[in-house]
KEKE-33533 format. One record per residue (C-alpha): residue in one letter; x, z, y. Coordinates in nm, 2 decimals. Layout:
R,residu,px,pz,py
R,a,X,Z,Y
...
END
This chain:
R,residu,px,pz,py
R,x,0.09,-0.69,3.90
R,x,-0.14,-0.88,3.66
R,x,-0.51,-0.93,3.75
R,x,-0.61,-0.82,3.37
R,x,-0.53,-0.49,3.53
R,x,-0.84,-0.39,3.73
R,x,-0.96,-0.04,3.60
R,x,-1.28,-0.06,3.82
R,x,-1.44,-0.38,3.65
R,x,-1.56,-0.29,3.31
R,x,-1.59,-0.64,3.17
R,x,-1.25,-0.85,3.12
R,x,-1.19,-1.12,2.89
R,x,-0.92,-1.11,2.65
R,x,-0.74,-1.43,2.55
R,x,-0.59,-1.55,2.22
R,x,-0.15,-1.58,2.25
R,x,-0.04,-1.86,2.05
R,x,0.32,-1.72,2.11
R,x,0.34,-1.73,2.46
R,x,0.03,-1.94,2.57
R,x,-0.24,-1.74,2.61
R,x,-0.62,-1.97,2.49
R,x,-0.94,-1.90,2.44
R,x,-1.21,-2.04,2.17
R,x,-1.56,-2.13,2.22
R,x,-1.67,-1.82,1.98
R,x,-1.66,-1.56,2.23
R,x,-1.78,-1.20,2.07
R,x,-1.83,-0.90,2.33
R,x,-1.70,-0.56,2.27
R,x,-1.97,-0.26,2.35
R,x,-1.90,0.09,2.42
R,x,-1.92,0.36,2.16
R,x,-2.06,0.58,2.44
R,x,-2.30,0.35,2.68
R,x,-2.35,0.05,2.49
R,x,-2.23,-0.15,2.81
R,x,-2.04,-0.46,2.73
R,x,-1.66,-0.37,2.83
R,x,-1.50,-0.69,2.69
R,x,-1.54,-1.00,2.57
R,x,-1.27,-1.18,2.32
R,x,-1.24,-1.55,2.10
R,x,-1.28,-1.55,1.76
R,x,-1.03,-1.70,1.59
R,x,-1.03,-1.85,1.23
R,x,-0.80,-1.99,0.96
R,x,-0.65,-2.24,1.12
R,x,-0.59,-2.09,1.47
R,x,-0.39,-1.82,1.22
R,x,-0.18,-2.05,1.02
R,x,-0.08,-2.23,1.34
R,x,0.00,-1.85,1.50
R,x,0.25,-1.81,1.22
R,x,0.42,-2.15,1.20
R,x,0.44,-2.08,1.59
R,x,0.62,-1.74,1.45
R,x,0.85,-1.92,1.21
R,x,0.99,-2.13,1.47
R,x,1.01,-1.84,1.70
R,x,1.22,-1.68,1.45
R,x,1.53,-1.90,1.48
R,x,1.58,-1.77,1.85
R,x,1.47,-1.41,1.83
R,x,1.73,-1.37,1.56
R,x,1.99,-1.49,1.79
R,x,1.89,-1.36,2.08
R,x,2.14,-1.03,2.21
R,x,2.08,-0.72,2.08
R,x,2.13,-0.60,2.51
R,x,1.85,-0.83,2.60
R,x,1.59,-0.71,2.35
R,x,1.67,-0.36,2.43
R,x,1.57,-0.41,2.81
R,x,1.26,-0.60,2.70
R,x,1.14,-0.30,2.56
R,x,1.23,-0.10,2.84
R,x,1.10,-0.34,3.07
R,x,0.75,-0.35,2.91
R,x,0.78,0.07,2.88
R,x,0.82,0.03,3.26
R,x,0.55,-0.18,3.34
R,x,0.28,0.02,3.07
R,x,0.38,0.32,3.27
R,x,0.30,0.17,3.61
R,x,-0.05,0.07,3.44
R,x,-0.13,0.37,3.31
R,x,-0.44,0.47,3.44
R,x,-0.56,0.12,3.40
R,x,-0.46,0.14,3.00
R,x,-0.61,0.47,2.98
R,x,-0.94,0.36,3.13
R,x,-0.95,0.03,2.89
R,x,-0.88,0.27,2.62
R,x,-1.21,0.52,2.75
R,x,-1.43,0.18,2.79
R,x,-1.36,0.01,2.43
R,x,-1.36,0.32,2.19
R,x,-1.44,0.62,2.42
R,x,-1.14,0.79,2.39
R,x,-1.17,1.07,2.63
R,x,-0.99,0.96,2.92
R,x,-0.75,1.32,2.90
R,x,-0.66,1.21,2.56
R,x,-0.66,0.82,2.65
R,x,-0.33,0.92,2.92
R,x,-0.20,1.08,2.64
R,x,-0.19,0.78,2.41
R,x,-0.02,0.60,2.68
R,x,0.22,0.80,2.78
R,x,0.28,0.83,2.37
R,x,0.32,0.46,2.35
R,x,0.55,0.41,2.70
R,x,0.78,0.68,2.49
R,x,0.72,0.52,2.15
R,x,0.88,0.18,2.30
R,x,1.13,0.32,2.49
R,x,1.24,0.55,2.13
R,x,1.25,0.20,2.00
R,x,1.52,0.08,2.24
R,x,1.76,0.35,2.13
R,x,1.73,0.33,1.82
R,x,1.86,-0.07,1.83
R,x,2.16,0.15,1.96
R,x,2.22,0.28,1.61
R,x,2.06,-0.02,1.37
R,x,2.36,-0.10,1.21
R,x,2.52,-0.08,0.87
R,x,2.89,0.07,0.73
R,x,3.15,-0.03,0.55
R,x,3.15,-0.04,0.16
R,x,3.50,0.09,-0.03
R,x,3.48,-0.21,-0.36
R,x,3.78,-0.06,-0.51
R,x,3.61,0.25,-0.56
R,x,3.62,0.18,-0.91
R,x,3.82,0.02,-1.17
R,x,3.64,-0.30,-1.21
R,x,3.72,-0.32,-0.83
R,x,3.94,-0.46,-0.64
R,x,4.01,-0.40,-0.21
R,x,3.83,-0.64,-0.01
R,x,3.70,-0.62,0.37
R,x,3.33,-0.52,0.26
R,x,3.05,-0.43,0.48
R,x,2.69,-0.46,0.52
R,x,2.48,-0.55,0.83
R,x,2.08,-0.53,0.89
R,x,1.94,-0.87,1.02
R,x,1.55,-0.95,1.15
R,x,1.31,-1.05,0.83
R,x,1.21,-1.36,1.02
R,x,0.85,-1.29,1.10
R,x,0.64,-0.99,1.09
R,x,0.23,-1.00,1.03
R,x,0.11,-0.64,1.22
R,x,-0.27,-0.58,1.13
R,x,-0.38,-0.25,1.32
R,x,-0.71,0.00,1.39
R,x,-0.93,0.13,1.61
R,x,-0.87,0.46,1.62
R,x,-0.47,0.49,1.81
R,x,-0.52,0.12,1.93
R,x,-0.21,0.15,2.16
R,x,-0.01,0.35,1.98
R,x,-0.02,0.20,1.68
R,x,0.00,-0.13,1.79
R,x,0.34,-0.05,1.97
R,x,0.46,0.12,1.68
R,x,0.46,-0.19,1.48
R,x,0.54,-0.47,1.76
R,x,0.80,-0.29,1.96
R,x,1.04,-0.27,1.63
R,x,0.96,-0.57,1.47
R,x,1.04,-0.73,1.81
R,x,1.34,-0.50,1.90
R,x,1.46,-0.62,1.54
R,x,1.47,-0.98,1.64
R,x,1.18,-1.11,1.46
R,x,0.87,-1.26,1.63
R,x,0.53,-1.09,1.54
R,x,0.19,-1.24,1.45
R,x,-0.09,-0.96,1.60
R,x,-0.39,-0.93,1.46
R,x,-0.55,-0.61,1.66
R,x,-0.85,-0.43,1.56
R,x,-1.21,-0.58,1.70
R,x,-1.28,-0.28,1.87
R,x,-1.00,-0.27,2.11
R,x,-0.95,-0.62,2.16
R,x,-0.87,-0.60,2.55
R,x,-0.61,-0.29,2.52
R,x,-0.42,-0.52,2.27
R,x,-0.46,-0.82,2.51
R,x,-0.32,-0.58,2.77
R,x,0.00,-0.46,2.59
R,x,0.07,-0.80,2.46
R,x,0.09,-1.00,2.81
R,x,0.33,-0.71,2.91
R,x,0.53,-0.78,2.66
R,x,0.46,-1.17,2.70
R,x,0.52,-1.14,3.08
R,x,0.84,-1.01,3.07
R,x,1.16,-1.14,3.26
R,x,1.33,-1.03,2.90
R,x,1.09,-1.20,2.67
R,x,1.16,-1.46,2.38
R,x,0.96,-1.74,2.39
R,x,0.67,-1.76,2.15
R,x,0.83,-1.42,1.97
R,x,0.43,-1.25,2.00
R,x,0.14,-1.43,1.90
R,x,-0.20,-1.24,1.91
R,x,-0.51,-1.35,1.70
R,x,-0.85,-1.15,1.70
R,x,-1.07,-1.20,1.35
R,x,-1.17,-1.02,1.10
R,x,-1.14,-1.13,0.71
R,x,-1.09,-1.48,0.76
R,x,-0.78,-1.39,0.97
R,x,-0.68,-1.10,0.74
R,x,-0.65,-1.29,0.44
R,x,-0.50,-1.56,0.59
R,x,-0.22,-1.34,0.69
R,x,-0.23,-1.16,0.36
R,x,-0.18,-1.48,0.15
R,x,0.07,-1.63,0.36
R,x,0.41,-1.72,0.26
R,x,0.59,-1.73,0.61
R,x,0.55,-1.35,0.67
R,x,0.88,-1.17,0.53
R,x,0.69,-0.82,0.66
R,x,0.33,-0.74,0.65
R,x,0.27,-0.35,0.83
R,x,-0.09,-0.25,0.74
R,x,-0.26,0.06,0.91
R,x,-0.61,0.11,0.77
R,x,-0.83,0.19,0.50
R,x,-0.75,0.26,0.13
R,x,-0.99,-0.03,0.00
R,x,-0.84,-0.31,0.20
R,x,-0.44,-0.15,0.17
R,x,-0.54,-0.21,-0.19
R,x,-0.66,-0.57,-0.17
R,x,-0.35,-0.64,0.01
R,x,-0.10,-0.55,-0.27
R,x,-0.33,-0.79,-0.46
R,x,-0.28,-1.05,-0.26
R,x,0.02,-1.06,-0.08
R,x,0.27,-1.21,-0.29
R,x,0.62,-1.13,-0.26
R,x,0.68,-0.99,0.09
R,x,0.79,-0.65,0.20
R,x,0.40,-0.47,0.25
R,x,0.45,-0.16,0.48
R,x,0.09,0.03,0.43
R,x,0.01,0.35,0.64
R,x,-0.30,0.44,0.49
R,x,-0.62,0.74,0.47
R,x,-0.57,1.08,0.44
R,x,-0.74,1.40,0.32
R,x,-0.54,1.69,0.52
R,x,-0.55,1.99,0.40
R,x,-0.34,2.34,0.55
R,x,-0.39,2.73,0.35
R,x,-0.42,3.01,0.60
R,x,-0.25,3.28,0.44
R,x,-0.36,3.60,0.47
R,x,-0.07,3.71,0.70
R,x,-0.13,3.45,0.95
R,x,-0.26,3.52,1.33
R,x,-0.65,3.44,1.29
R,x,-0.69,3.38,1.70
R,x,-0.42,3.12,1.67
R,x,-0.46,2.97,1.39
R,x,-0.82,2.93,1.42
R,x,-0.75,2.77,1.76
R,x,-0.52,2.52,1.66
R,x,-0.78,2.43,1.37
R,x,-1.03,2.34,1.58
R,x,-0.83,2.15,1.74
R,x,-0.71,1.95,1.43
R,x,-1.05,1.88,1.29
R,x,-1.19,1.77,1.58
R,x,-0.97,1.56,1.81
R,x,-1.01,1.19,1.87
R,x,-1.35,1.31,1.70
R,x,-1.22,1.35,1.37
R,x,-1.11,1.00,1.34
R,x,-0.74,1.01,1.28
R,x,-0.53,0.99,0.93
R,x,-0.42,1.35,0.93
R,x,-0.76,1.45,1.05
R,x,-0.73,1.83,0.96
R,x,-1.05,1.77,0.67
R,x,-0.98,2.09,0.43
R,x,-0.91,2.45,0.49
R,x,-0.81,2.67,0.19
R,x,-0.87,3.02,0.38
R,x,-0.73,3.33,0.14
R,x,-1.01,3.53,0.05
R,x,-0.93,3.84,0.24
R,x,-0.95,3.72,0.61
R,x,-1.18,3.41,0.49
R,x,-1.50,3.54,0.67
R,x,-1.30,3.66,0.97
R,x,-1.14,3.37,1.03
R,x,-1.47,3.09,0.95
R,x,-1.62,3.34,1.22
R,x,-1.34,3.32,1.47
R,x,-1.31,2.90,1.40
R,x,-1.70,2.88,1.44
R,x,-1.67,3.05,1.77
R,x,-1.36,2.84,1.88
R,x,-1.53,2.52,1.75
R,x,-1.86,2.57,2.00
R,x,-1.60,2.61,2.31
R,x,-1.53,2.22,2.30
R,x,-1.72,1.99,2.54
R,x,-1.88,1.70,2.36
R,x,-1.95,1.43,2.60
R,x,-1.84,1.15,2.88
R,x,-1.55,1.03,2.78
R,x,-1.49,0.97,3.13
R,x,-1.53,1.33,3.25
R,x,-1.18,1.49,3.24
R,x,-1.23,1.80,3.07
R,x,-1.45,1.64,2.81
R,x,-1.28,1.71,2.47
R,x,-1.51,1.51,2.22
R,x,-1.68,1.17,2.22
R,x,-1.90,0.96,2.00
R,x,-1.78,0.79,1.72
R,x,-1.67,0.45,1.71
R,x,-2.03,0.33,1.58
R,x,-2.40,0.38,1.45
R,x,-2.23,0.31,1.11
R,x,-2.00,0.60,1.13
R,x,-2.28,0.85,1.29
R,x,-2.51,0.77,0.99
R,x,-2.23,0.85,0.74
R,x,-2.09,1.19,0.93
R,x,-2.48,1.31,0.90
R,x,-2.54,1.21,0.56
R,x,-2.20,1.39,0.43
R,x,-2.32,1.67,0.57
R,x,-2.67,1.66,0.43
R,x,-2.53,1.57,0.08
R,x,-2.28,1.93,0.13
R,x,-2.61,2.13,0.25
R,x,-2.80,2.04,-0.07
R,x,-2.47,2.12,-0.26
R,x,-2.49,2.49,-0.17
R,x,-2.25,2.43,0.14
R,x,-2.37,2.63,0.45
R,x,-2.33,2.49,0.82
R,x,-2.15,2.73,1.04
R,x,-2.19,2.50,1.35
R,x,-2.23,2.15,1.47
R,x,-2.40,1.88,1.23
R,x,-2.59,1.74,1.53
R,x,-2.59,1.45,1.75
R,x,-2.62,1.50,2.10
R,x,-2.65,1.25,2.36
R,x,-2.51,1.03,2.05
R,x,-2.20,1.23,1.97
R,x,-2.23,1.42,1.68
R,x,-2.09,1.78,1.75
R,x,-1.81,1.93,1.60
R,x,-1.90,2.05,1.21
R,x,-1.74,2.30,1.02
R,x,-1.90,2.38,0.66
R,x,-1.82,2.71,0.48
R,x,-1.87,2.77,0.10
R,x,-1.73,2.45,0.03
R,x,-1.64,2.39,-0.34
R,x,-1.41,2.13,-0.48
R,x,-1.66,1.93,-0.65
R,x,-1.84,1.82,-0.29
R,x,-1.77,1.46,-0.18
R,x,-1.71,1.62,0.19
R,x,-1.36,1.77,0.04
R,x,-1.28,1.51,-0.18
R,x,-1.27,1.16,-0.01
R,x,-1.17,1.11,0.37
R,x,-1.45,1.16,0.59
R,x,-1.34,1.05,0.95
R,x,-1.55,1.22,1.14
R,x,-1.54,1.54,1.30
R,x,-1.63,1.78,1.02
R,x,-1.44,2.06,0.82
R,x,-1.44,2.25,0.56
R,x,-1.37,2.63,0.45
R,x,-1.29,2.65,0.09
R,x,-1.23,3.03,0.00
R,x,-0.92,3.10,-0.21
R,x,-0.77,3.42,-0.38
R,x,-0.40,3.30,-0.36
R,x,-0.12,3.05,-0.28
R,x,-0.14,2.95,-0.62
R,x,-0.47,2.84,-0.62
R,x,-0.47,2.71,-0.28
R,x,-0.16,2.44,-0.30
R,x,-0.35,2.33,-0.66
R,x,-0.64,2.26,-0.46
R,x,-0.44,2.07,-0.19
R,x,-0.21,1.83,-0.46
R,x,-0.56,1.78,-0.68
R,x,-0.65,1.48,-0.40
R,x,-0.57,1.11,-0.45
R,x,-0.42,1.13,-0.10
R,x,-0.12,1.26,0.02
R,x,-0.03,1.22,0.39
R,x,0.01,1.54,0.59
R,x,-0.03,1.91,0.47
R,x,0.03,2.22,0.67
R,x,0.04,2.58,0.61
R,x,-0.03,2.92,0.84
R,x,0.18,3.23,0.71
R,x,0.44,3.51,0.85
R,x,0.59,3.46,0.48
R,x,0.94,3.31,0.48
R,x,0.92,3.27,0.07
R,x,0.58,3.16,0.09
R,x,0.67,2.88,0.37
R,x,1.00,2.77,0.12
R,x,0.75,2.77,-0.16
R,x,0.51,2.49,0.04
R,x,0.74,2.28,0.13
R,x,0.88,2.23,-0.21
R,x,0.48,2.25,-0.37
R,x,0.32,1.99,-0.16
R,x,0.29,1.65,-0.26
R,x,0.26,1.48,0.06
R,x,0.45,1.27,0.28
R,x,0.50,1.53,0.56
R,x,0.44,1.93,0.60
R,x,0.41,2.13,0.91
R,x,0.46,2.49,0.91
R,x,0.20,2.73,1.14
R,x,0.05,2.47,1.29
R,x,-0.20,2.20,1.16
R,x,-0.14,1.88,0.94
R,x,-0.24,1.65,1.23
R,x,0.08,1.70,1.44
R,x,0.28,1.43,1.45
R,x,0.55,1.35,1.69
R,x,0.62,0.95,1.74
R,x,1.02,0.98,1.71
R,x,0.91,1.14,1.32
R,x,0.94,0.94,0.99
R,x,0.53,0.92,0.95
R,x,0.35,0.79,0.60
R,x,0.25,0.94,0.29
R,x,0.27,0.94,-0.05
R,x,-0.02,0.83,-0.31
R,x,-0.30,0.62,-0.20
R,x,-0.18,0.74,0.16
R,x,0.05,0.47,0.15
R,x,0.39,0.30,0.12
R,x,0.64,0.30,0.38
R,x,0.73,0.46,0.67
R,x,0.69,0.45,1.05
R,x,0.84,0.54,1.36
R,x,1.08,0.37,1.52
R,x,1.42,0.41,1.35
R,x,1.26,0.40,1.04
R,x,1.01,0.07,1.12
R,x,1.37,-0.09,1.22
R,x,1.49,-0.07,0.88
R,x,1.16,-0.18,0.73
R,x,1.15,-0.52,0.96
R,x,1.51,-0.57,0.87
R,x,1.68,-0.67,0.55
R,x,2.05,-0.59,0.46
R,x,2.27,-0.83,0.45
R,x,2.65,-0.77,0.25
R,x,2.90,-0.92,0.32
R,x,3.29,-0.93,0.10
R,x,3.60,-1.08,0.23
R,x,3.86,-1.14,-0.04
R,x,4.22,-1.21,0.04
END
């Protein structure tokens, strides 16, 4: 359908949008793979300028995409679902070349983001507002008095590595759907997968002209994005640090930030160890530990503590670390040297601490292997920030009680989960924890896309998926009529 689709070349170029026309720049930076240091892509650099004129390329944009029928934006989403889902091995093997995502998980992340979009397009269905009764009270009088939700104008999207499909559809295909137009700026390491999504939705028979503009940078860009005044909506998935800079410096917009975690779940001593300990492994180590709700912390009651780090040891060695191209491999690298160095000095720093190492904590063929620490204490760095990375933790606790004061004493607040055959104990949690979302007998890194997904604390400020992305790219407009 599109020659960018070509899963047996390696090396593509992606290309800058300037709303619909796709450029290039003479500063050309290549892309190399966390696994085999091959070059995979090559993408232009852009700057300042090349932003600014993105977004006035946006704001003109935005006059048409708010007028534009509600029926034809709904089958431009379904149009680009269609069309991701006829590439999908192609997407899933971009996805395994620029951050070796392991290609079982890479078709997952697709087949996430083909339903993501297409959630999106029903949801239009229902983006609407209700009527308002103004002689309700006294002061009042009857009118005809409603409110509707209209597009923001334009919506600045600035995404990661780590879901660099997913994520990026969660933020376009609502802001679009909406009737805004979207300035992109995708994260460096995936800068072809982004290319690849946005000419889908570029290409479309359904598209609005100039609605998605695409821009690959790094500060420069950011900041520029940040700081300017012709984005009503700025949606931010990344780290703490810069989530804070941009509430410094972004003026008065709407800032939508989905930001780290530190997830944390209590096994209560009544929970099934085999299970549980299954699904922890999984948790802790998936996309090699590099996801938000990451499952970091495990408060592990006292009496079925050394049972269960056995069982989760055990568990933890049955994952294959390796190829991500291989299609029973479960574990890659990391996404770079940077984040290798800092997995193996955490765990260093926890082993002079009086932490032991139960398994893992060592690179092979430059992954570094699963890790899960026992003996943990609160005081250790490895429990207290985000760590990204595959490594966990078994903090031993001698009751609920103690357990969910662990879990709330964190700056973060994203995802917490809890294992337990205890009905009171399970009504107890979710009224306790101070996070954003909790999942019961099962880990804190579930998430289903169709959710309302962000956190509380320095885990953020708004909230995703797509009905609730809809109302944060839209603003409600009232409206009285008076006889």
């Amino acid at each position: 359908m599109f020659g960018i689709f070509n899963s047996n070349n390696r090396i593509n170029d992606a290309k800058i949008f300037m709303g619909s026309q796709e450029e290039t720049r003479d500063n050309i930076l290549e892309r190399r793979s966390p696994y085999s240091d091959e070059v995979v892509s090559r993408y232009p650099i852009c700057n300042a300028q090349d932003t600014i004129c993105a977004l006035k390329i946006a704001e003109v944009a935005s006059k048409e995409t708010a007028k534009t029928p509600l029926h034809q934006r709904i089958l431009w989403l379904e149009d680009v679902a269609d069309m991701l889902e006829y590439h999908r091995e192609d997407m899933a093997m971009t996805l395994v070349h620029e951050v070796a995502k392991p290609l079982a998980f890479a078709r997952v992340e697709v087949d996430r983001s083909i339903e993501t979009i297409r959630i999106t397009a029903k949801e239009l269905v229902a983006l609407h507002g209700e009527t308002i009764p103004t002689d309700i009270a006294p002061s009042g009088k009857k009118t005809i008095a409603y409110f509707t939700r209209v597009p923001v104008g334009v919506v600045a999207c600035i995404t990661p590595f780590n879901f660099p499909l997913n994520l990026v559809a969660h933020k376009i295909a609502p802001a679009l759907g909406a009737g805004n137009a979207v300035v992109l700026k995708p994260t460096p390491e995936a800068p072809l997968t982004s290319y690849k999504l946005a000419k889908l939705f570029n290409s479309s028979k359904y598209a609005i002209k100039d609605a998605l503009s695409v821009v690959y940078g790094d500060v420069e860009v950011g900041s520029t994005l940040v700081k300017s005044t012709i984005p009503r909506v700025l949606s931010f998935t990344g780290s703490v640090p810069v989530g804070n800079i941009i509430t410094q410096q972004a003026g008065i917009k709407k800032v939508s930030l989905e930001l780290g975690g530190n997830a944390g779940s209590f096994i209560d001593k009544s929970a099934d160890i085999a299970y549980t300990a299954s699904r922890c492994a999984f948790g802790a180590f998936v996309n090699s530990g590099q996801v938000c709700i990451s499952l970091q912390r495990i408060y592990v009651h006292s009496d079925i503590y050394d049972e269960f780090a056995k069982v989760l040891a055990i568990e933890t060695k049955t994952l294959k670390v390796g190829s991500p191209y291989e299609e029973d491999t479960f574990m890659g690298p990391l996404i770079d040297k940077e984040s290798l160095d800092r997995a193996k000095s955490w765990v260093e720093s926890a082993k002079e601490e009086g932490a032991t190492l139960l398994t893992g904590g060592e690179v092979v063929d430059g992954s570094f292997t699963p890790t899960v620490m026992a003996d943990v204490t609160d005081d250790m760095k490895i429990v207290c920030e985000e760590v990204f990375a595959p490594i966990v933790s078994l903090v031993r606790v001698d009751s609920y009680e103690e357990a969910i004061t662990k879990m709330n004493d964190s700056p973060y607040g994203l995802q917490f989960s809890i294992f337990t055959n205890d009905l009171k104990l399970t009504q107890r949690f979710i009224e306790d924890a101070q996070c954003g979302g909790v999942v019961i007998n099962d880990i804190p890194t579930l998430r289903f896309d169709v959710q309302p997904y962000g956190g509380s604390k320095l885990s953020g400020i708004g909230r995703e998926g797509p009905k609730w992305a809809l109302e944060e790219f839209t603003e409600i407009k009232t409206v009285v009529i008076c006889n």
